[in-house]
ZASEVO-44961 format. One record per residue: residue number from 1; residue in one letter; x, y, z of N, C-alpha, C in turn. Coordinates in Angstrom, 2 decimals. Example, Ala and Ser with C-alpha at 12.3 -4.5 7.8 and 13.67 -1.06 7.14 Angstrom:
R   nr  rest      n.X      n.Y      n.Z     ca.X     ca.Y     ca.Z      c.X      c.Y      c.Z
R    1     A    13.19    -5.69     7.80    12.30    -4.50     7.80    13.20    -3.30     7.80
R    2     S    12.85    -2.25     7.08    13.67    -1.06     7.14    12.90     0.03     7.87
This chain:
R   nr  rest      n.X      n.Y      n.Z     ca.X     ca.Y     ca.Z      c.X      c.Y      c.Z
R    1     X     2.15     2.87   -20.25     0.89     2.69   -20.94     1.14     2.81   -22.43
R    2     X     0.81     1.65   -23.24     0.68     1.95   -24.48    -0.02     2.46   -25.02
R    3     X     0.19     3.37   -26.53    -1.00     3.97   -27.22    -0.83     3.80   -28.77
R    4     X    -1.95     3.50   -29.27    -2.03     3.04   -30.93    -1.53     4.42   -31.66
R    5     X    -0.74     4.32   -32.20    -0.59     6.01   -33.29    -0.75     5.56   -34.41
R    6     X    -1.14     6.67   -35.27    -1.57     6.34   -36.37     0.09     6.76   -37.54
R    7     X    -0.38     5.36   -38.57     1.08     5.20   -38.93     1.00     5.25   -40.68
R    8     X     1.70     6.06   -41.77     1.40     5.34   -42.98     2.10     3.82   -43.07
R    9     X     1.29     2.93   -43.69     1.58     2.06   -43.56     2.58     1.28   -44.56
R   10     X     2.44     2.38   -45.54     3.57     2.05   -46.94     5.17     2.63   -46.74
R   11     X     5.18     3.57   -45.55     6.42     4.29   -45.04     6.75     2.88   -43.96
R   12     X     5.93     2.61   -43.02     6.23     1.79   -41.93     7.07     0.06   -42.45
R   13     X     6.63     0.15   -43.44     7.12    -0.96   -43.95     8.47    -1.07   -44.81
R   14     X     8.63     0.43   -45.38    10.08     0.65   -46.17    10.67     1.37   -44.82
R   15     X    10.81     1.85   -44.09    11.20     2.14   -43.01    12.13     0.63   -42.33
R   16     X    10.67    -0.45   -41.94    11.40    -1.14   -41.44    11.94    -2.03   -42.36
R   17     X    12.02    -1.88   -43.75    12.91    -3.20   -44.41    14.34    -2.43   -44.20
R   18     X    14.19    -1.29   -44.17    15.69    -0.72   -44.30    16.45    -0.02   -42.57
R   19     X    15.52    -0.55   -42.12    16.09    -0.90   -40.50    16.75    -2.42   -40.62
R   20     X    15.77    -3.37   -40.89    16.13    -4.79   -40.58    17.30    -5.28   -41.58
R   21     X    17.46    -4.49   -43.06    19.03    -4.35   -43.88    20.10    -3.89   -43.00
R   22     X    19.97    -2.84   -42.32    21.22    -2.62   -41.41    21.54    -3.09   -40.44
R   23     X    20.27    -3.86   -39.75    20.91    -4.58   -38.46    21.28    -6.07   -38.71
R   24     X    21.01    -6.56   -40.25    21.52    -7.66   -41.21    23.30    -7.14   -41.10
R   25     X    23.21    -6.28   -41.82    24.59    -5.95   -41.95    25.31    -5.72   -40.94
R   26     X    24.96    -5.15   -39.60    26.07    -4.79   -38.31    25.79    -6.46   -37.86
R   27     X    24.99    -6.97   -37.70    25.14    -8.78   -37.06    26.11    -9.15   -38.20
R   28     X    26.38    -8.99   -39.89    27.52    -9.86   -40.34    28.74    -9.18   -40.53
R   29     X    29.18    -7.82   -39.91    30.26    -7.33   -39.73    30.82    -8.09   -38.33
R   30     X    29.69    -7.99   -37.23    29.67    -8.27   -36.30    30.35    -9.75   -35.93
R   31     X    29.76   -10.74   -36.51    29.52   -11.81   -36.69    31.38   -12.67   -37.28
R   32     X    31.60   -11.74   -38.71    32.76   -12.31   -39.27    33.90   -11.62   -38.59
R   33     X    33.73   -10.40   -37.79    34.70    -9.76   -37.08    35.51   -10.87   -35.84
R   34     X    34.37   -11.10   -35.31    34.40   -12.10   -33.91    34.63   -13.48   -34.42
R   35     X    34.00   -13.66   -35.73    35.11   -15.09   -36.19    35.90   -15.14   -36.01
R   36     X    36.66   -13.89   -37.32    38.13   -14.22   -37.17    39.24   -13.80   -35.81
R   37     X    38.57   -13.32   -35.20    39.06   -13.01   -33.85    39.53   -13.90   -33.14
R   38     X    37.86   -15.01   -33.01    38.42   -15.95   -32.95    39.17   -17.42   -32.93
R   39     X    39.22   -17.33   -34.17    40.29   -18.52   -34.90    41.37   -17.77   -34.99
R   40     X    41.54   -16.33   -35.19    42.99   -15.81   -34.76    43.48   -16.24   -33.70
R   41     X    42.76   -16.27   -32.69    43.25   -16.18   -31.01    43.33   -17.76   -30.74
R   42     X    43.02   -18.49   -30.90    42.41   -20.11   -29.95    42.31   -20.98   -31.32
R   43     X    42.36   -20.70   -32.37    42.42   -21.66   -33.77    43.66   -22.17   -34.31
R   44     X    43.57   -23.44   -34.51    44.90   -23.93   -35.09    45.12   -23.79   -36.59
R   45     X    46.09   -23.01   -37.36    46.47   -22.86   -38.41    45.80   -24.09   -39.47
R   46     X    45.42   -24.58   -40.28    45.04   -25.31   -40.99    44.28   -26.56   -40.30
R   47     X    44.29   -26.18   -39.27    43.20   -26.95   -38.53    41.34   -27.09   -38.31
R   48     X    40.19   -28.02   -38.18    39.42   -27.63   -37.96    38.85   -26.37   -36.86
R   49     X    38.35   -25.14   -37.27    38.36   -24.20   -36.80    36.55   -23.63   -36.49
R   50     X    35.76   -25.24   -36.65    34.49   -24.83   -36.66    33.55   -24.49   -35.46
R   51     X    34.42   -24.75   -34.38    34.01   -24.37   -33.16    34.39   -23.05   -32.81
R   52     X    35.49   -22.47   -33.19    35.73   -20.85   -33.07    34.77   -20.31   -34.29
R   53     X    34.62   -20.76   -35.21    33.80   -19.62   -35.78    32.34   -19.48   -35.57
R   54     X    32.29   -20.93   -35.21    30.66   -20.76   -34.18    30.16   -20.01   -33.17
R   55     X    31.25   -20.50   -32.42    31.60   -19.24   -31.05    31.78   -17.83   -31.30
R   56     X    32.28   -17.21   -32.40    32.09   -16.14   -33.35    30.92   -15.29   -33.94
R   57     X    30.27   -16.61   -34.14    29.33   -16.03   -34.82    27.76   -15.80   -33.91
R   58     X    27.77   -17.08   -33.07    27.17   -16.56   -31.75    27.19   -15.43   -30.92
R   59     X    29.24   -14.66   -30.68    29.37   -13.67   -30.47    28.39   -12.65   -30.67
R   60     X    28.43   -12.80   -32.12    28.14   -11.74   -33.03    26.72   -11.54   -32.81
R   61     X    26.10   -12.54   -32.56    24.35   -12.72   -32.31    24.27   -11.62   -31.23
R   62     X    25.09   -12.16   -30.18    24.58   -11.64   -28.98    25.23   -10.20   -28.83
R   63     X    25.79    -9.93   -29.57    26.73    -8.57   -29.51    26.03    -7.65   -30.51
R   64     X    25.70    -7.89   -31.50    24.32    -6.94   -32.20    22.90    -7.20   -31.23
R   65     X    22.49    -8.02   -30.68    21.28    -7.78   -29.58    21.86    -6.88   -28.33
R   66     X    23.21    -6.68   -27.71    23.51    -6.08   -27.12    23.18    -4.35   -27.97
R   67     X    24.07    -4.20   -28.98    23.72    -3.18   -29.56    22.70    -2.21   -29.79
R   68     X    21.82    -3.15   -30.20    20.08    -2.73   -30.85    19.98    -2.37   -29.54
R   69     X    19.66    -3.26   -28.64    19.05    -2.70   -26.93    19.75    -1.78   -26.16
R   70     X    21.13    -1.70   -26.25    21.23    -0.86   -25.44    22.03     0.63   -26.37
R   71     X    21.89     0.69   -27.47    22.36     1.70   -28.52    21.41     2.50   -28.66
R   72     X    21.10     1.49   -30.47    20.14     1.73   -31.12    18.40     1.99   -30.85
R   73     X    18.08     1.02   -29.84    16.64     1.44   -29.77    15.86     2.57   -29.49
R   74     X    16.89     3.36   -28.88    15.78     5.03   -28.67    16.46     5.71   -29.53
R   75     X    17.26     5.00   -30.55    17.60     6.51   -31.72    16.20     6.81   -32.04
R   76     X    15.96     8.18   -32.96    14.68     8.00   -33.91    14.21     7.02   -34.85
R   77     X    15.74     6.64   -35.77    15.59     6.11   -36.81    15.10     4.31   -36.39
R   78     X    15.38     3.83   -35.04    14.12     2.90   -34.88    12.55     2.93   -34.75
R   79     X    12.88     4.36   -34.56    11.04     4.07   -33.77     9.96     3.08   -34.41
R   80     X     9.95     3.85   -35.68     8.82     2.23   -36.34     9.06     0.60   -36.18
R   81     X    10.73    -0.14   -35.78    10.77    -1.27   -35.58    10.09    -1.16   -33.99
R   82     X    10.70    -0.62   -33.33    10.21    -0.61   -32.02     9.05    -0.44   -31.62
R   83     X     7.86     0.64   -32.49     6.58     0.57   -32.19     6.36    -0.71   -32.66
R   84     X     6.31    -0.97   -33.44     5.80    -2.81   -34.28     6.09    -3.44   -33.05
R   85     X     7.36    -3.73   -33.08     7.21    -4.66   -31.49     6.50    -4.13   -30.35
R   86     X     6.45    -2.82   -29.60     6.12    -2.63   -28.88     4.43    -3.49   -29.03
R   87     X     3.71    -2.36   -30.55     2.47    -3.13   -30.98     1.91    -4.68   -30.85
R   88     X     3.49    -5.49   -31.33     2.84    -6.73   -31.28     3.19    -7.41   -29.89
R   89     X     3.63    -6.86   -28.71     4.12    -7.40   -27.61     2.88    -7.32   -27.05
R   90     X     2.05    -5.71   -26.75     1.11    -5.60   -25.86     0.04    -6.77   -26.58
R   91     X    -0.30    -6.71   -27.75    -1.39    -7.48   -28.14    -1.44    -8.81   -27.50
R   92     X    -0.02    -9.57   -27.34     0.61   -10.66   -26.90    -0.08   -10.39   -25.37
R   93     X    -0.04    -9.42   -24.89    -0.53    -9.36   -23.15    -1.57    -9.64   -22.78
R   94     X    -2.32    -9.07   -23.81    -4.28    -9.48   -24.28    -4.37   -10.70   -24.28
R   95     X    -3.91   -11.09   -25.20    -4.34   -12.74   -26.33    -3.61   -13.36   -24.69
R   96     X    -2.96   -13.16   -23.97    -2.75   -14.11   -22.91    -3.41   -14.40   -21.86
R   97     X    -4.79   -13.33   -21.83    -5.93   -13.38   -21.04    -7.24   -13.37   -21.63
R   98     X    -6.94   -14.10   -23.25    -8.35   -13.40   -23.82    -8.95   -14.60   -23.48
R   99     X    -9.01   -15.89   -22.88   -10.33   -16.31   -22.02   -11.04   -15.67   -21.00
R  100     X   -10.01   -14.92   -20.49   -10.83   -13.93   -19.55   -11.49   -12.60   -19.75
R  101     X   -10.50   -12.28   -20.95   -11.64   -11.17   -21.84   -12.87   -11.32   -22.44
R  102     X   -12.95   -12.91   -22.82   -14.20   -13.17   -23.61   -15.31   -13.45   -22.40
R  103     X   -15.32   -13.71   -21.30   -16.00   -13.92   -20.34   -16.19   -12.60   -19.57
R  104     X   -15.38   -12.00   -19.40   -15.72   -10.41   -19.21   -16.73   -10.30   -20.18
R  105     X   -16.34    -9.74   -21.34   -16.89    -9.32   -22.72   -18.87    -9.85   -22.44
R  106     X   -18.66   -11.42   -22.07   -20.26   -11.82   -22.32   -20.67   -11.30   -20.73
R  107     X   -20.13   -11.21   -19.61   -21.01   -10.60   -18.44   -20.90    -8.71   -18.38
R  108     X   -20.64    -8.79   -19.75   -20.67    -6.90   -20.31   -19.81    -6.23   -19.17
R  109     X   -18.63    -6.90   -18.31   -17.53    -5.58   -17.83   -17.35    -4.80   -18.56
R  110     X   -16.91    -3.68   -17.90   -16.53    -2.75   -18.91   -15.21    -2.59   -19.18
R  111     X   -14.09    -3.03   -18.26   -12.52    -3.21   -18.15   -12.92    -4.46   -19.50
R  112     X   -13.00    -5.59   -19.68   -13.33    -6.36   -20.75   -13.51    -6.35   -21.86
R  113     X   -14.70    -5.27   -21.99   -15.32    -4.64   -22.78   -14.04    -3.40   -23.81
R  114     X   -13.55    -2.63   -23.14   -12.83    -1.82   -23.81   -10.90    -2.74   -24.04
R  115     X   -10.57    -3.63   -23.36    -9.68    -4.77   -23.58    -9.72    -4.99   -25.13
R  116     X   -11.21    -5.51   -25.34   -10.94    -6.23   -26.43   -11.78    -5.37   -27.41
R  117     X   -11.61    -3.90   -27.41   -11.89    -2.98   -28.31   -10.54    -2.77   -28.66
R  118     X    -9.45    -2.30   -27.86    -8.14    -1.96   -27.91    -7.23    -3.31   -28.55
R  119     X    -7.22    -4.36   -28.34    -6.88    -5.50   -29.03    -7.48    -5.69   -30.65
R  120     X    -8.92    -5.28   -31.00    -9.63    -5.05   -32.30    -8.95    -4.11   -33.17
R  121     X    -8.65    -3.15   -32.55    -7.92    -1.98   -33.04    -6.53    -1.89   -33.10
R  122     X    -6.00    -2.90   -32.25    -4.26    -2.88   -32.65    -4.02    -4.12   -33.87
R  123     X    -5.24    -5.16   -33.18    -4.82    -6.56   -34.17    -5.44    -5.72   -35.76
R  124     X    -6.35    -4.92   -35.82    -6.35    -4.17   -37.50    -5.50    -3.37   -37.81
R  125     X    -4.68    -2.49   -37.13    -3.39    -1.49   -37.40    -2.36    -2.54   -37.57
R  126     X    -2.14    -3.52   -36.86    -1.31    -4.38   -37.12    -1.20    -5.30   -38.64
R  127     X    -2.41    -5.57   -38.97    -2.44    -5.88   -40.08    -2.70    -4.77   -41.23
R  128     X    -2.61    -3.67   -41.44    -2.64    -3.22   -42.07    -1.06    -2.52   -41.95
R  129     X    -0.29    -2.07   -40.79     1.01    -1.97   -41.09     2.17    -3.04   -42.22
R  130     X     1.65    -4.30   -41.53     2.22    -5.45   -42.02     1.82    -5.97   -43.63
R  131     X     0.78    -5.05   -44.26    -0.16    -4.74   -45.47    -0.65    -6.36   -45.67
R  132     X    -1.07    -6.87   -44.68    -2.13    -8.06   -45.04    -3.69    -7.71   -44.73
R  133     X    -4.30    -8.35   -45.03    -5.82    -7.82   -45.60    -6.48    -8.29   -44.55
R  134     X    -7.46    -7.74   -43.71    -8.00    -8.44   -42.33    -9.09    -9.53   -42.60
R  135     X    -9.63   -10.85   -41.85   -10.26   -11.85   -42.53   -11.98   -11.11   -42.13
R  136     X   -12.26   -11.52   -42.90   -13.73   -10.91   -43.16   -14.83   -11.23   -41.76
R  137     X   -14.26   -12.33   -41.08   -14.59   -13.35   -39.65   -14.42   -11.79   -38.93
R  138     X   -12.73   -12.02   -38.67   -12.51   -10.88   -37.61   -13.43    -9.28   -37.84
R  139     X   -13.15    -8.94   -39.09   -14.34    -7.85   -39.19   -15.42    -7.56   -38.88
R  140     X   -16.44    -9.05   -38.75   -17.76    -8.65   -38.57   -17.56    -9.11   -37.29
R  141     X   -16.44    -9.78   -36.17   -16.88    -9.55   -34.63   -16.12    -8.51   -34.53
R  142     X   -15.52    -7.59   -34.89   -14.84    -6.33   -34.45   -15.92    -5.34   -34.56
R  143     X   -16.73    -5.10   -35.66   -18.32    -4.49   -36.13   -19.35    -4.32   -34.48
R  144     X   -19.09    -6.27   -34.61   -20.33    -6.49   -33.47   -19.83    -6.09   -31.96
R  145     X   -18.57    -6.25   -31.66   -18.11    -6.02   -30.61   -18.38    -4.20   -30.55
R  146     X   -17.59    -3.69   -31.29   -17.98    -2.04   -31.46   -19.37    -1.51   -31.53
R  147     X   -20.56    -2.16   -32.17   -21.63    -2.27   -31.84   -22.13    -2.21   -30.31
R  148     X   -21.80    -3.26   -29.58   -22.25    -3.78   -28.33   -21.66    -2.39   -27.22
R  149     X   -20.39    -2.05   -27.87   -19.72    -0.97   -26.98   -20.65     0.25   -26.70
R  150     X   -21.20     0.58   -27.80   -22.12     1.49   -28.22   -23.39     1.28   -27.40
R  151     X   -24.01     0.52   -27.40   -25.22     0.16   -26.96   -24.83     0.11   -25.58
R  152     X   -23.66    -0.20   -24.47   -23.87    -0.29   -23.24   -22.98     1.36   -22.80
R  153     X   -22.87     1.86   -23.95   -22.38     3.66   -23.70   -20.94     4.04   -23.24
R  154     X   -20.23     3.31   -23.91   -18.94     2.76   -23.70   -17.84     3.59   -24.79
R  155     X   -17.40     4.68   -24.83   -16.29     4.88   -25.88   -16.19     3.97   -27.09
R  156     X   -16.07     4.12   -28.11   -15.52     2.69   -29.11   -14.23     2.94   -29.19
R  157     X   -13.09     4.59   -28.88   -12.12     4.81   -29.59   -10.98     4.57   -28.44
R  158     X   -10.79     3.09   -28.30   -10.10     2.68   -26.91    -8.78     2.70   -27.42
R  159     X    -7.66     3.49   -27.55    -6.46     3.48   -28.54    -4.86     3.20   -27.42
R  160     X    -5.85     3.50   -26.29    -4.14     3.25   -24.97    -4.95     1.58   -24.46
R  161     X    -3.66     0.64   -24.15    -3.85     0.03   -23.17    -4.40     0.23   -21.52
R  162     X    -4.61     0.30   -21.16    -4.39     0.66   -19.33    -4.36    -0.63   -18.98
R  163     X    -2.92    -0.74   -18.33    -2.84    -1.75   -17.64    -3.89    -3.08   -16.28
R  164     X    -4.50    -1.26   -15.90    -5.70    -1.64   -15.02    -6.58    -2.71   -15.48
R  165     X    -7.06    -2.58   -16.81    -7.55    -3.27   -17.12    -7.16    -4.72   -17.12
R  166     X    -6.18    -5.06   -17.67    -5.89    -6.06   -17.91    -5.66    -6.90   -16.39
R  167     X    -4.87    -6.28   -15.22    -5.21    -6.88   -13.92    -6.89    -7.23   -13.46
R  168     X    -7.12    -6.02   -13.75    -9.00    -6.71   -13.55    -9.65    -7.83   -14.25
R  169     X    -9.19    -7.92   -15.57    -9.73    -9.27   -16.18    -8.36   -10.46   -15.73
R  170     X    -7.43   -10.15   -15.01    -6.66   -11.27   -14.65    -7.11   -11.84   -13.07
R  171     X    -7.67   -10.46   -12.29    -8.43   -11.21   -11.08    -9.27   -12.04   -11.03
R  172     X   -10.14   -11.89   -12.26   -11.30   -12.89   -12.23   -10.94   -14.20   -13.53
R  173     X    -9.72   -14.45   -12.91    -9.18   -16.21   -14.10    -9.15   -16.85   -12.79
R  174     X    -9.50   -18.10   -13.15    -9.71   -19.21   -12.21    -8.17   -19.38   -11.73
R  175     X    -7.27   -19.38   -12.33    -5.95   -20.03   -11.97    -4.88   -18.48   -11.43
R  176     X    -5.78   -16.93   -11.68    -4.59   -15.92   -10.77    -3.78   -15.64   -11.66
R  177     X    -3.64   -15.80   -13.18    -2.55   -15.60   -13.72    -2.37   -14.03   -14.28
């Protein structure tokens, strides 16, 4: 189950530029290591060698994604890249049923109903981690939606996912998805 934490958002962002500098730098250690590896190994001396260093440098792709995932990601010093993704993955889980949230939402479910309170509230932490300014549109249906929550006696401060939910507004999609 995911849950929204509250983040400074001027740390979250120098945090992650100087996460995404080092994993720049281990992919081009990475990267020119496994070049020359291999045009050492399988490259002909003064020969075209642009297929080994491709193959190299691809290495290198997939050998720093090996890293990050199975190293780096539960050090501490990721946590803020990893909440961000974590953040922008679940939202991704929403927005993949939000026809069925918005049809929840107008026959007032309440699995629906708190869906797309928790989506209101990550898609504004999200933009405010990322320090872009939220559009004035989304504000006043995030207002009205939080409004409506209120009036049918509903929590407004929906900050975890529950998965539950999201199966309940996926039972009632025409296509089961």
């Amino acid at each position: 189950m995911f849950e929204l934490r509250p983040l400074d958002p001027e740390r979250y962002r120098r945090d992650t530029r100087r996460i995404a500098f080092v994993l720049i730098a281990v992919f081009l250690v990475l990267a020119m290591l496994l070049s020359t590896l291999a045009v050492r190994l399988f490259g002909e001396p003064g020969g075209d060698n642009f297929r080994w260093n491709l193959i190299g440098v691809l290495a290198g792709l997939a050998a720093t994604a090996a890293v990050v995932r199975l190293k780096l990601w539960s050090t501490p010093w990721m946590a803020p890249a990893v909440y961000g993704w974590q953040l922008k993955r679940n939202l991704m889980r929403v927005t993949n049923v939000m026809h069925g949230v918005k049809a929840g939402v107008a026959a007032r479910d309440a699995d629906a109903l708190k869906l797309l309170r928790f989506y209101h509230l990550g898609v504004m932490q999200m933009h405010q981690l990322d320090g872009n300014p939220a559009d004035s549109a989304l504000v006043r249906e995030i207002d009205a939606h939080q409004a409506l929550m209120v009036a049918q006696g509903i929590a407004p401060q929906q900050t975890r996912l529950d998965p539950e939910w999201l199966d309940a507004v996926r039972r009632h999609l025409p296509s089961g998805r």
